[in-house]
C-alpha positions in Angstrom: 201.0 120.5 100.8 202.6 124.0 101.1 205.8 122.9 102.6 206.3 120.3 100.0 205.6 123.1 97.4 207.9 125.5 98.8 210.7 122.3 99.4 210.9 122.1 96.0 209.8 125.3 94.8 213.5 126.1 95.7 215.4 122.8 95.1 214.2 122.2 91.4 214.4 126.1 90.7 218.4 126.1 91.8 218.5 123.0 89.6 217.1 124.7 86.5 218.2 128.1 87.2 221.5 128.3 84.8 219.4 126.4 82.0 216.5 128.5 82.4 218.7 131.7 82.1 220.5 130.5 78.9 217.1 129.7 77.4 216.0 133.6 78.1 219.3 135.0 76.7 219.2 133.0 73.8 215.6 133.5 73.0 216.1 137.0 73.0 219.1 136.7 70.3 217.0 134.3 68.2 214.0 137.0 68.0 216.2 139.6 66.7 218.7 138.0 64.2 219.4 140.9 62.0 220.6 143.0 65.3 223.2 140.0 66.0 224.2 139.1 62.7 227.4 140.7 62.6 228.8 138.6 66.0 230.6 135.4 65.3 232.1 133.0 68.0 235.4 131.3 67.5 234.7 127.4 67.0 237.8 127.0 68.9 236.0 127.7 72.1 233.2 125.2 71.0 233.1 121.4 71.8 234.0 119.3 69.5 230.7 118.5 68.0 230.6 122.4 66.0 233.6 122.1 64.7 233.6 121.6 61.1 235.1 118.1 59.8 233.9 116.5 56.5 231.9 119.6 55.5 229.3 118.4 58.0 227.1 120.9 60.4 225.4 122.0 56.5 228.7 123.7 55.3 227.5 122.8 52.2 223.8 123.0 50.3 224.9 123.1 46.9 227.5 123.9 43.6 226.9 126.3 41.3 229.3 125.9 37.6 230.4 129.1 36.3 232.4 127.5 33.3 234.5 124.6 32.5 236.6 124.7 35.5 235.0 127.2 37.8 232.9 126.3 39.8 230.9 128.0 43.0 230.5 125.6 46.5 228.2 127.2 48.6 226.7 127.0 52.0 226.5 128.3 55.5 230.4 128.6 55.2 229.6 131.3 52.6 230.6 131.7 48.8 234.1 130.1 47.4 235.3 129.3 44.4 236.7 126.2 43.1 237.7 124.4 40.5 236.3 120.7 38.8 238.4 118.5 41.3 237.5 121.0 44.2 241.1 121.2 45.2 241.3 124.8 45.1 239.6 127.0 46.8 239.6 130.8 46.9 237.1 133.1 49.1 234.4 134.4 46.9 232.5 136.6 49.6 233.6 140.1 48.9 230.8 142.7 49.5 228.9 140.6 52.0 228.6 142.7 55.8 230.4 141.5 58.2 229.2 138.2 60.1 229.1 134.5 58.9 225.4 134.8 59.3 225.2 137.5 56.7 227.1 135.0 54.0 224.6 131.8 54.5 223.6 130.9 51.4 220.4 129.2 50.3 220.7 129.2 46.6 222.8 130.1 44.0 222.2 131.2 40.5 223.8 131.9 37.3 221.2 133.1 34.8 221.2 132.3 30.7 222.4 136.4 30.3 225.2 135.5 32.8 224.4 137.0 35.8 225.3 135.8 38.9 222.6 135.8 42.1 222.8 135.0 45.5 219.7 134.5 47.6 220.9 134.4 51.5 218.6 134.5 54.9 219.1 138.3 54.8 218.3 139.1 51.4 219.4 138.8 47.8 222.5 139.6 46.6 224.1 140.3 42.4 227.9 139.6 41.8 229.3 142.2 39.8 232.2 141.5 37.8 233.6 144.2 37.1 234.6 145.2 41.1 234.3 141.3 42.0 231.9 142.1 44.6 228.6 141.1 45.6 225.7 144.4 46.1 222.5 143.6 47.9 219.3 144.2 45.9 216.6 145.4 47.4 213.7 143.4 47.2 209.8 144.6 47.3 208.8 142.8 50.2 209.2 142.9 54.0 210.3 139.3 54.0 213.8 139.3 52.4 214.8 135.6 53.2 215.4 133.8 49.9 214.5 130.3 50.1 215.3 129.4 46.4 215.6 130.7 42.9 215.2 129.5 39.5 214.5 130.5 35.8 212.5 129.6 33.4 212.1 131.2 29.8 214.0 133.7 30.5 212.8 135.0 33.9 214.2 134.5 37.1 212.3 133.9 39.9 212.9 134.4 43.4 211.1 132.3 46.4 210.9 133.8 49.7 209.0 132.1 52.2 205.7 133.2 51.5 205.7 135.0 48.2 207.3 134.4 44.7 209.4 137.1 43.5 209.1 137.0 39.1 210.9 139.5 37.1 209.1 141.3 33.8 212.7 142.9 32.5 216.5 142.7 34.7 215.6 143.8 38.2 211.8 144.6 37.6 210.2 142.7 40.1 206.7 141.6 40.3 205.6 140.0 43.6 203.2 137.1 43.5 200.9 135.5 45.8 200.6 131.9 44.7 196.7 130.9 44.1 195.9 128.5 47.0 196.1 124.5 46.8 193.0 122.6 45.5 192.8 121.0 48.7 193.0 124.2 50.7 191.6 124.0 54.0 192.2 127.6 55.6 194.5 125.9 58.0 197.8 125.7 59.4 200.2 123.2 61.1 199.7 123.0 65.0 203.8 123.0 64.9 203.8 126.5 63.2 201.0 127.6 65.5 203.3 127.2 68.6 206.3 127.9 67.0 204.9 131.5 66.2 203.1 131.8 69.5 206.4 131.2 71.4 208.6 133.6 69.5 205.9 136.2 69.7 205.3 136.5 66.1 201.7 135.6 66.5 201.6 139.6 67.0 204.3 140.8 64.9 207.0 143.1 66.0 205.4 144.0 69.1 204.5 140.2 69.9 208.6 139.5 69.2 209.3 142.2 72.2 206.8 141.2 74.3 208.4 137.3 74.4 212.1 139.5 74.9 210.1 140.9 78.1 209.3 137.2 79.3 212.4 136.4 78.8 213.6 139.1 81.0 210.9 138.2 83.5 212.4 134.4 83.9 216.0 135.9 84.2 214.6 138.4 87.0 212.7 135.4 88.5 215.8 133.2 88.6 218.4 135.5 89.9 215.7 136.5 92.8 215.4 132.9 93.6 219.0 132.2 93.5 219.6 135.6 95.6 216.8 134.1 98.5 218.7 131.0 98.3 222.1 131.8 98.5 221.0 134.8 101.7 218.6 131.9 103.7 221.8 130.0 104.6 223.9 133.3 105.4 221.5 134.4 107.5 221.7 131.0 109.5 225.6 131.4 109.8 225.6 134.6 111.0 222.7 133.9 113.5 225.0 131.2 114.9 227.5 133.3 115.2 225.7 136.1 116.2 226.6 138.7 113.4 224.2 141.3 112.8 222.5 140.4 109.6 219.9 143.3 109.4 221.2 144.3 105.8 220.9 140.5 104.3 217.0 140.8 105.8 216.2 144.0 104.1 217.8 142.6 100.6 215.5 139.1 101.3 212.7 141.5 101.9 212.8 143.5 98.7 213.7 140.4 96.7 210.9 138.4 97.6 208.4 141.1 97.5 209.4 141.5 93.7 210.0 137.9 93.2 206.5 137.0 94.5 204.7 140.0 92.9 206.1 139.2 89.3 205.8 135.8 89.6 202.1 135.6 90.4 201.5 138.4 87.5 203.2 136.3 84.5 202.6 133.5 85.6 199.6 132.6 83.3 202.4 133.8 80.3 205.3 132.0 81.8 203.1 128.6 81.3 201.9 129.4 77.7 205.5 130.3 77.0 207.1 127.6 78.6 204.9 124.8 77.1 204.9 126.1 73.7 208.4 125.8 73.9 208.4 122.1 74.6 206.4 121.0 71.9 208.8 122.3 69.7 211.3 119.7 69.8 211.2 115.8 70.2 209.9 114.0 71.4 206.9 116.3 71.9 207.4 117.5 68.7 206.8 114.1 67.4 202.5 113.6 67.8 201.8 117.1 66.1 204.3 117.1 63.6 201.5 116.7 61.0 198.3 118.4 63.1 196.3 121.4 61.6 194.1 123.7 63.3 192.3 126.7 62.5 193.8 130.0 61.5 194.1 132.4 65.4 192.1 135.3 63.9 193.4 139.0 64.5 197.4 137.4 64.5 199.8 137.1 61.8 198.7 133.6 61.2 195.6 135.5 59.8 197.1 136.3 56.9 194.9 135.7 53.7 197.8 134.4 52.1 197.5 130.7 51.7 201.4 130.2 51.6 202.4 132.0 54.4 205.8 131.3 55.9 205.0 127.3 53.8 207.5 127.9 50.6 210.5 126.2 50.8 211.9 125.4 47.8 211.1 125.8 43.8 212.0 123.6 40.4 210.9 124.3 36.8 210.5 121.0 35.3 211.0 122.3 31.0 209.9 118.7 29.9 206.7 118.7 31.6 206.5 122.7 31.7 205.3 123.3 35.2 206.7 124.7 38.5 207.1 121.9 41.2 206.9 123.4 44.6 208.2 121.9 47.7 206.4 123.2 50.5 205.7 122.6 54.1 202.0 121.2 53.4 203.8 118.8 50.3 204.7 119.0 47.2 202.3 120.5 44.8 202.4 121.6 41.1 201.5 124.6 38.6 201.5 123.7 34.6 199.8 126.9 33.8 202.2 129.3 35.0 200.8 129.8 38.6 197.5 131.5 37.1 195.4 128.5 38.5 194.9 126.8 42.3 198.4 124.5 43.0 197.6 120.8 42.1 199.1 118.6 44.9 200.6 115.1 43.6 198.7 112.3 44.3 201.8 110.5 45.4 204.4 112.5 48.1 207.8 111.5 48.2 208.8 111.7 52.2 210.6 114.8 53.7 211.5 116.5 56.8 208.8 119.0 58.2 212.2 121.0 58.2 211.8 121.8 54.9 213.5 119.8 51.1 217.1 120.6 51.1 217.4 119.2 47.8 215.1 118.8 44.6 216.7 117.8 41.4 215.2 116.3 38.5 216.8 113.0 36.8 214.2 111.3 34.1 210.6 112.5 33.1 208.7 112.0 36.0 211.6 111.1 38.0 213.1 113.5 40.8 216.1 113.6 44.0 214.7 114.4 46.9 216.2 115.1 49.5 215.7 116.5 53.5 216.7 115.3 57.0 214.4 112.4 56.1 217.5 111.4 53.7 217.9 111.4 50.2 215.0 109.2 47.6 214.5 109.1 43.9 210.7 109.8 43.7 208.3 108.5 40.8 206.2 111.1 40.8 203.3 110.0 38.7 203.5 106.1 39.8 204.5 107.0 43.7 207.1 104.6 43.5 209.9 105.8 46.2 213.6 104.2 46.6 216.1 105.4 48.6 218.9 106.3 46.8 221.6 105.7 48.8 220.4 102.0 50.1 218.7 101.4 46.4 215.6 100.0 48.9 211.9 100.6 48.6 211.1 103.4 50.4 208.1 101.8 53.0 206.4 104.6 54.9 205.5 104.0 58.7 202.2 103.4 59.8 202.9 105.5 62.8 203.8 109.0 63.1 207.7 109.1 63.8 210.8 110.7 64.4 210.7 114.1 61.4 214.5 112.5 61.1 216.0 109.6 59.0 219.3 108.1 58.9 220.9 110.6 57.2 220.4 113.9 57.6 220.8 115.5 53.7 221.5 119.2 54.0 223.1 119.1 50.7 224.4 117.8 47.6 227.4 119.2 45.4 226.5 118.2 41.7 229.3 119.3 39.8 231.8 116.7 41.0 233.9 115.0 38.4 233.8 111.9 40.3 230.0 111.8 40.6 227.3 113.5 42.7 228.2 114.3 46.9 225.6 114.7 49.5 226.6 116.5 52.7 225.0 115.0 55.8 224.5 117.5 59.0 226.7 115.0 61.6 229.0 112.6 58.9 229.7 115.3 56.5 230.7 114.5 52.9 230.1 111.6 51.2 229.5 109.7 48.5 227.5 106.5 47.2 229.9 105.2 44.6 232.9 105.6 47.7 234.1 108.1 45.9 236.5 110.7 48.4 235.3 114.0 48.4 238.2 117.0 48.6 239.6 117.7 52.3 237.8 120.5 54.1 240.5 123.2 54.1 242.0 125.0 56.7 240.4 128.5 55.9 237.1 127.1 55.5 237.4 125.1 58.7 238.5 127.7 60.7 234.8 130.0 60.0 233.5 131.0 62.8 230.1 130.4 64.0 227.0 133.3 64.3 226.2 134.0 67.5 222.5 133.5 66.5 223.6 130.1 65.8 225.1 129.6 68.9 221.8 130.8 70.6 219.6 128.3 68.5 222.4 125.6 70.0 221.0 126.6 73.5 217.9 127.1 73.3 217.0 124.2 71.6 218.9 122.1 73.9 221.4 120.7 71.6 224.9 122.0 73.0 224.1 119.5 76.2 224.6 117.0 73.6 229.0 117.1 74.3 228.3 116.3 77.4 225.0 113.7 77.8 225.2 112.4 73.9 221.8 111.4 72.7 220.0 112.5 76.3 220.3 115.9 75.2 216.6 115.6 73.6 215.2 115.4 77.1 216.7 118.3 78.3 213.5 121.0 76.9 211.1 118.7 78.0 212.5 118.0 81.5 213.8 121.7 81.8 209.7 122.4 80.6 208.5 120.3 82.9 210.6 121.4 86.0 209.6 124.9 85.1 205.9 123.9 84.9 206.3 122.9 88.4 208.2 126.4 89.6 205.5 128.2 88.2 202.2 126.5 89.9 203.9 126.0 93.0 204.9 129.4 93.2 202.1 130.7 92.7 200.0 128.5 95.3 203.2 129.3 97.8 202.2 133.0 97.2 198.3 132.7 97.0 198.7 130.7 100.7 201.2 132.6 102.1 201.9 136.0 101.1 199.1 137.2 99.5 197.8 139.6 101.9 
């Protein structure tokens, strides 16, 4: 049993090695996007599949209409300003830091006393027209991701993840904990459980580092192994040929002392970090997509705040006068101006545990919804659901599936003369009546992309996909799986073997 450990021990860890080492690096860049937001990578360099064509990859979430014939188009390729044909474009992102991932923009808003407000992942930000330049305002809260913003009577309000942001007078902010839901359980989603436990936010700050230090452990790990590799069969040629090779055993020495000593002492963390990991995308993903468990006490998951890190997106229906909120536990309402617990509709219209991309109402009762699920016209008080781009009944599965439909909606442009656009994340524009969206020009096609993006590409597997297409999803769970294997055998190699 120990020589077929130790066989493959090696082989599977040379296998894995590169893929485990990206995974490390760009862990470490996705637990610190604020430090790395100023990088960008040249597309150029990219395959072919993050280049933008069609306004796909969620160039676009939404429009904005400044007047008659201005009109804002806004999304991860920042601010820009266009006119009613959107054949023109000019670059609206003056005042923004340096970095495409400090111009991502989640919403949009031009208030009824014309003020213009941009809520981004890094914070929220006022145009002011006199200088033509956007200022950052400084928000009350720790959390300065904006997820959406509205207004209603005259206030604007300002959704972060966990927290609604209300202002009394311009710029007096009032931060609000929304009451809980009526069906509140004190639980959260097993998904956001892992996802928090992997990234070391389960503990904060110091939880974040402490992942950055695993991840520094598996890059020490594989570069030892690679090191004892590479020397085992140097060693054997220079034996042959009778070459001292006194130096290569004194580096072997050190590096497997090290390399076995580490191991065995994270290994316990490697596993927990390692299988959180592969839960987190499909197909593992898949069975605990919906799954609640209790609260971990003492962690960040804690928090008495029944919203926490769930808040995705906000409407203000004025017919009905209530707040519809789109969330990651459903869709629930407040006709009382949040002073009451959120009513959650009887009848849920599907979307994407990613979160709603867009919510738009059309007729009393009658709302767009749309999410990587795709894009359906939801009856909210009869629960009658039809796809909006087939004109189908919507039939919900009986079975827990894929958290991704046909089309993959990250957007929709609404001030179109020709009609309304959605923007899918792989097909780009288009539209149901056939109508041709504008060509995606040069300038805008040319943005580069975050590095933190770029990391997210490799750790979550997808920039295999150039090269294996659709086999890509296996490559976390196989790369998971493999490193499972490193880890126990490793450790019985060492227990067996070295120990004393």
């Amino acid at each position: 049993m120990i020589k077929f450990f130790k066989k493959y021990h090696k082989w599977l860890g040379v296998i894995v090695t590169i893929v485990l080492i990206l995974f490390s690096i760009s862990g470490i860049v996705l637990n610190h996007r604020d430090a790395f937001s100023d990088i960008d990578v040249n597309r150029n360099i990219l395959p072919n599949d993050f280049k933008y064509k069609n306004w796909n990859n969620a160039a676009v979430k939404s429009t904005e209409k400044i007047n008659n014939d201005s009109i804002i188009i806004y999304g991860n390729i920042g601010i820009w300003l266009t006119d009613s044909t959107f054949n023109k474009f000019k670059d609206f992102n003056a005042g923004f830091p340096e970095g495409i991932d400090n111009k991502k923009i989640c919403k949009i808003k031009l208030t009824s006393d014309k003020h213009l407000f941009a809520g981004t992942f890094l914070g929220l930000y006022e145009y002011n027209f006199s200088n033509s330049k956007w200022t950052k305002v400084e928000l009350p809260t720790k959390e300065q991701r904006i997820t959406d913003i509205t207004e209603a009577e005259g206030k604007l309000l300002i959704m972060s993840r966990s927290h609604i942001i209300k202002t009394s007078d311009y710029l007096k902010f009032n931060v609000k904990e929304l009451p809980k839901p009526e069906d509140y359980d004190n639980k959260i989603g097993l998904f956001k459980t892992l996802w928090v436990i992997h990234s070391g936010e389960i503990y904060g700050e110091i939880g974040r580092y402490f992942v950055d230090f695993i991840a520094l452990v598996i890059i020490f790990l594989s570069v030892t192994g690679i090191i004892l590799f590479i020397n085992s069969y140097r060693i054997k040629n220079r034996q042959k040929k009778k070459v001292v090779v006194s130096n290569i055993k004194k580096t072997n020495r050190w590096n497997l002392k090290w390399h076995n000593k580490i191991g065995w002492i994270t290994s316990i963390l490697l596993l927990i970090t390692t299988i959180t990991g592969m839960f987190l995308r499909p197909p593992l993903l898949i069975p605990i997509a919906n799954s609640k468990i209790g609260k971990i006490p003492y962690t960040e998951l804690a928090s008495p705040n029944p919203w926490f890190d769930k808040l995705r997106r906000v409407l203000y229906d004025e017919e009905n006068k209530r707040y519809i909120v789109a969330t990651l536990d459903g869709f629930y309402y407040s006709d009382d101006n949040f002073n009451s617990n959120l009513k959650k509709f009887k009848f849920q219209p599907p979307a994407s545990v990613m979160g709603v991309t867009v919510i738009k109402k059309l007729k009393k009762n009658t709302y767009l919804i749309g999410s990587f699920m795709g894009a359906f016209i939801w009856h909210s008080n009869t629960g009658e659901i039809i796809d909006y781009i087939t004109k189908k009944p919507y039939i919900k599965p009986k079975k827990a599936g894929s958290p991704i439909g046909k089309y993959k909606i990250t957007g929709m442009a609404k001030d179109f003369t020709k009609g309304d656009v959605f923007f899918d994340y792989d097909i780009g524009a288009f539209s149901i009546n056939k109508n041709k969206f504008s060509e995606m020009p040069i300038q805008i096609e040319k943005q580069a992309l975050s590095l933190w993006n770029l990391a997210l590409e490799f750790h979550t597997g997808r920039i295999y996909g150039s090269l294996i297409g659709d086999f890509y999803i296996l490559v976390v769970p196989l790369a998971g799986l493999m490193m499972i294997f490193i880890v126990i055998s490793g450790f019985v190699v060492w227990f067996k073997r070295h120990r004393k």
